[in-house]
C-alpha positions, 0 to 999 in steps of 0.5 A: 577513248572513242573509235572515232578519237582512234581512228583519227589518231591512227590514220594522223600516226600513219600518215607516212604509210596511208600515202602509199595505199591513197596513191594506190587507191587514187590511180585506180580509181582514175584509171577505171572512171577516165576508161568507163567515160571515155565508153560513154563519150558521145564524140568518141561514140559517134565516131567508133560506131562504125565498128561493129566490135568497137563495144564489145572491145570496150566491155572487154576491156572493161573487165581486163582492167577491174581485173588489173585494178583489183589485182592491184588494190589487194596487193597494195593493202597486203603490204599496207597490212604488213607495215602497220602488223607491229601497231596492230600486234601492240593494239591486241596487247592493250587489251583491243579484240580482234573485233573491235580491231577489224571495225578501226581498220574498217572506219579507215578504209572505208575513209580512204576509199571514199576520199580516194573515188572522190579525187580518183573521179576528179581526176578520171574526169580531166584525164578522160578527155586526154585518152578521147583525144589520144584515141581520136588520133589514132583513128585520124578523126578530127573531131572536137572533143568536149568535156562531159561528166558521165553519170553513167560512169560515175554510178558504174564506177560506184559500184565497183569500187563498192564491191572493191572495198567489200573485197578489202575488208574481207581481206583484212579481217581474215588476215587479223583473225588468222594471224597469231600475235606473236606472228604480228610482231614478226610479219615485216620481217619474214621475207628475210629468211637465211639461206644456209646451204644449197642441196645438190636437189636445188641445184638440179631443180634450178638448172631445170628452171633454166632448162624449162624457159629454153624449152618454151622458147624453142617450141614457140618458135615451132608453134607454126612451123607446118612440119611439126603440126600437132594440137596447135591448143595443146603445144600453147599450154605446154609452152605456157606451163614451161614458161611459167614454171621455169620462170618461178624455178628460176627466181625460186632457186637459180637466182639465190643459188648464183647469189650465194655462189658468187658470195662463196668465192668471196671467202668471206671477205664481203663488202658493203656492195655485197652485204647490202645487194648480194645478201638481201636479194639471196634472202629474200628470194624464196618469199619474193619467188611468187611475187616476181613470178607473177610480175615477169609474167604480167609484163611478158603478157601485156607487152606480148598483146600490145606488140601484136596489136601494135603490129596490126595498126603499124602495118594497116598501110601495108595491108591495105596495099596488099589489098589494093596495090594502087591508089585506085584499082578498076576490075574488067575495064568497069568504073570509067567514068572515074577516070573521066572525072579525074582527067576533066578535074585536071588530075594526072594520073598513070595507068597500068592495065594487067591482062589476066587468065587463070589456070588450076594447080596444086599450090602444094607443088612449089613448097619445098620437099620438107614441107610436101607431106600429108599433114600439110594442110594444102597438101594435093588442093587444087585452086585457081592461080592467075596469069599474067603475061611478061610484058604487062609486068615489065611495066613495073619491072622492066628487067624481068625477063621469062622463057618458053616456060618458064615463070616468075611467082610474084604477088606473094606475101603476108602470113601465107609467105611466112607459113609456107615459104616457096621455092623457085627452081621447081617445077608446077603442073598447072591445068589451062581453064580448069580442073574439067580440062585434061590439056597440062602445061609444065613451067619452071618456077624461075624466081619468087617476088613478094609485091603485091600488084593485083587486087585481093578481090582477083586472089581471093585474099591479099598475098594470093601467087601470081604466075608471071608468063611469056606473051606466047604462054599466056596467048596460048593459055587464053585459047582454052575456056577459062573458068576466070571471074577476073580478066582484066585489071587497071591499076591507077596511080596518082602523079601528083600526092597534093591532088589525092585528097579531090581524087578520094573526093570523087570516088567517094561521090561515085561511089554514093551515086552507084555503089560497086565493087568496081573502083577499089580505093587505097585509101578507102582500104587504108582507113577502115584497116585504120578505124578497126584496128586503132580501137585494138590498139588504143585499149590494148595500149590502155590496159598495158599501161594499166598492167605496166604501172601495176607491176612497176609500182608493185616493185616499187612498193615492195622496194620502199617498204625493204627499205624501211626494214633495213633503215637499222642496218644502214644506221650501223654501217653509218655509224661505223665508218661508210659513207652514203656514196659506198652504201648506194653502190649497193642499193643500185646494183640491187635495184638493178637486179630487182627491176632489170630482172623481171623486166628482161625476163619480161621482154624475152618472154614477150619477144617469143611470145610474139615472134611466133606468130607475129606474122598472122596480125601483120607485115611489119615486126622489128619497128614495132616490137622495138618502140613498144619495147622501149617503152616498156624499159624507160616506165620501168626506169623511172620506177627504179630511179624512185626507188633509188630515190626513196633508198638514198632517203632513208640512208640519209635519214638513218644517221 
């Protein structure tokens, strides 16, 4: 028979397993093409042409996701390996070599990948403009966007998929040379490795697992903490490998001991729940250690990034704001003609003006006592804090009252709030005009505000404290010779929102004919925050994706193909009396483990992760945590009510 004859058998034979490596193979290929064209989109191009990191996001991308896809494609085409090892074990005893072996699993690899990039691209294609669109959205650029075959990306994804299937046949004729036949016939079935007894050692190294990830957790919950400073590089790793290592001493020994506990005080009286959930999973757990490992932590990585950039776009508003806590913000009575425009195009708006003066003092002195050491980092600095009197801020606040020398700290917000949290109740040494002057003042820190109402322009960066005075303070501080950029601050405030959109036409126009620093724009602010950060977002959401339906499908592979080396065990206890209903109660309580496990696990490891440090990329954590979290845990539902599906199938096929 020729090669050609064979190979056209065997791949007719091994339909029912071809499908899942093709699906693999097809996703790949879609999710690589629709992300290479949509760099090479001239819509998407012309509209993120702004940014300046814009492409080398992309590339990095790029690269992060043929990481995913290759990740990915050896996995599916080890466990496609495995299921075919019987077939290729009995090839071996018609008298087959090994060569001529390697050459008919390469005729069919070779087919599947080009079948599989011919469909993959088509599909890449049609899906390309969806993920443009998406993108386009979350920029908020209403932009046509048209559907154009990128040659680029269609010579790029040749490319690597090429060296993607080089990689493939590697692997499989290394995999063919170096297993044994008798150990081919016997491949599919050495995850399923008993587990006589437990050791007093793996007992320990188990609860040491446990020990290991509670560690982890509490040290990233220090990792920032200004009292515990320390190689900030070094704690990362540490908390890392802890992390890591307690996660496989979990899955490695924790789980298969509880497992075999809880079995042990059945006193051998198992039922079917138990024979097909408690058992398997015990088995089973010293092979699927690593796997399990692996698929916990890609989940706690990924959704860990996509929560942080999700954090930075969500809070892009609030950031804005801090920025320029206004509509619009005017700076020492500059950029009136704005205002004239706005009041001959009928536009109402409300103005509030803030008087301001600087004084110099050390910022370390409102921290509290635990914090007022020489490791900290503002320990003894001396800057600039600027003033503004009471009447201005009753304003806004009208209830707020202040006395002789009393203060209230307000503007005060973002990482620094979280990093070095103030205290009211104290008392700050400030220094009127300048480090020059020997004149000090002593106020009294009466309470601690966080709303942003002057300009990240005055602060030098949103968030910057702001010392609210009494009228008398603030007239007597003026007297001194100031070292103030900033003396003045009119913050502008639109009455009617449906007149916002002429309004930011006219600043834009002005802002055309005489570009200055003099009129800030919220939404100006706002919509750059926009255009930077929705580029983080779309990719870091994009390859999330990517890592979200590896794992899940990874799982999802390894459970269909458990299943296929169970289907005699649910023949016998078919045969013996169970129905498909008492059967099933086991297979979800094993799949509910299988894919809740890592996946709460997962969510543990990125919620730490992120609750670090989250305060660094932005102002909001719970919404967004939450909703990313959530979509996490219904991707991982639907792959675990498939293979529930798959299961219930095999059962009934079984009988």
């Amino acid at each position: 028979m020729s090669l050609s004859k064979l190979v056209l058998r065997s791949m007719k034979k091994n339909m029912k397993h071809y499908y899942l490596y093709f699906f693999a193979l097809i996703f790949s290929v879609t999710l690589y093409f629709s992300f290479v064209t949509l760099q090479n989109n001239a819509e998407v191009l012309a509209t993120v042409e702004k940014s300046g990191t814009a492409t080398a996001g992309f590339k990095a991308a790029t690269y992060m996701l043929y990481f995913i896809v290759l990740f990915f494609v050896l996995y599916a085409n080890h466990l496609f390996m495995k299921r075919r090892s019987k077939e290729i074990g009995l090839y071996q005893l018609i008298g087959m070599t090994k060569g001529l072996i390697v050459r008919l699993l390469a005729v069919e690899s070779i087919l599947l990948f080009v079948g599989a990039v011919v469909l993959g691209i088509l599909a890449g294609f049609f899906s390309s403009r969806l993920f443009a669109m998406i993108l386009l959205h979350v920029l908020e650029k209403e932009t046509l966007v048209t559907m154009t075959f990128s040659t680029e990306a269609l010579q790029q994804s040749i490319v690597v998929f090429a060296i993607l299937l080089a990689i493939v046949l590697v692997q499989m004729a290394l995999m063919i040379y170096r297993i044994s036949l008798l150990s081919l016939f016997s491949a599919s079935k050495q995850a399923d490795e008993r587990v006589k007894r437990f050791s007093p050692l793996q007992m320990v190294i188990g609860f040491l697992g446990l020990v290991l990830i509670a560690y982890g957790y509490y040290a990233s919950t220090k990792l920032f903490d200004i009292n515990t400073t320390g190689d900030l590089a070094l704690n990362m790793t540490i908390i890392l490998a802890t992390t890591i290592g307690g996660t496989f001493l979990v899955f490695r020994f924790s789980v298969a001991f509880i497992m075999n506990s809880i079995r042990l005080k059945k006193n051998g009286h198992l039922t079917a729940r138990d024979v097909l959930a408690l058992t398997p999973i015990m088995h089973r757990m010293k092979s699927n250690a690593k796997s399990l490992t692996l698929i916990t932590v890609l989940t706690g990585v990924s959704l860990g990034v996509t929560t942080l950039a999700y954090i930075s776009y969500y809070s892009s508003e609030a950031s804005a704001y801090g920025r320029v806590p206004g509509d619009y913000v005017l700076l020492e009575d500059r950029g009136q003609e704005f205002l004239k425009k706005l009041e001959d195009n009928n536009i109402a708006f409300d103005k509030i003006d803030y008087r301001l003066q600087s004084v110099s003092a050390s910022f370390s002195q409102l921290l509290s006592k635990e914090q007022q050491n020489k490791d900290n980092p503002l320990d003894g600095v001396e800057g600039l804090i600027y003033t503004i009197p009471l009447s201005d801020y009753q304003q806004i606040v009208p209830e707020a009252t202040v006395s002789d020398n009393e203060v209230i700290v307000t503007n005060y917000g973002g990482y620094m709030a979280e990093m070095f949290p103030l205290e009211k109740d104290r008392d700050v040494v400030v220094t009127p005009g300048g480090p020059e002057v020997t004149k000090e003042e002593m106020l009294h820190v009466k309470d601690v505000q966080h709303e942003s109402i002057i300009s990240g322009t005055v602060t030098s960066g949103p968030g910057g404290p702001i010392f609210v005075v009494s009228d008398a303070l603030f007239e007597k501080l003026a007297t001194y010779s100031s070292a103030s950029e900033w003396h003045k601050q009119t913050s502008i405030k639109i009455k009617n929102k449906s007149d916002l959109a002429q309004a930011e036409k006219l600043y834009i126009q002005l802002n055309k004919e005489n570009y200055s620093n003099d009129i800030q724009s919220f939404e100006e602010a706002r919509k750059g925050n926009i255009e930077t950060l929705g580029i983080t977002i779309f990719t870091a959401a994009f390859l999330g994706l990517a890592f979200l339906v590896t794992t899940g499908s990874i799982l999802y592979f390894k459970q269909m193909s458990e299943a296929e080396e169970e289907r005699g065990s649910y023949t016998i206890l078919r045969k013996i009396g169970f129905a498909e209903k008492d059967i099933m109660k086991g297979i979800y309580m094993k799949q509910a483990f299988n894919f809740g496990v890592p996946l709460i696990i997962g969510l543990l490891h990125s919620y730490f992760a992120v609750k670090s440090g989250w305060f660094l990329f932005g102002s909001e954590l719970t919404t967004p945590l939450w909703i990313a979290m959530s979509c996490y845990i219904a991707l991982y539902a639907i792959f675990a009510v498939l293979s529930v599906g798959y299961y219930k199938k095999v059962i009934r096929e079984s009988l």
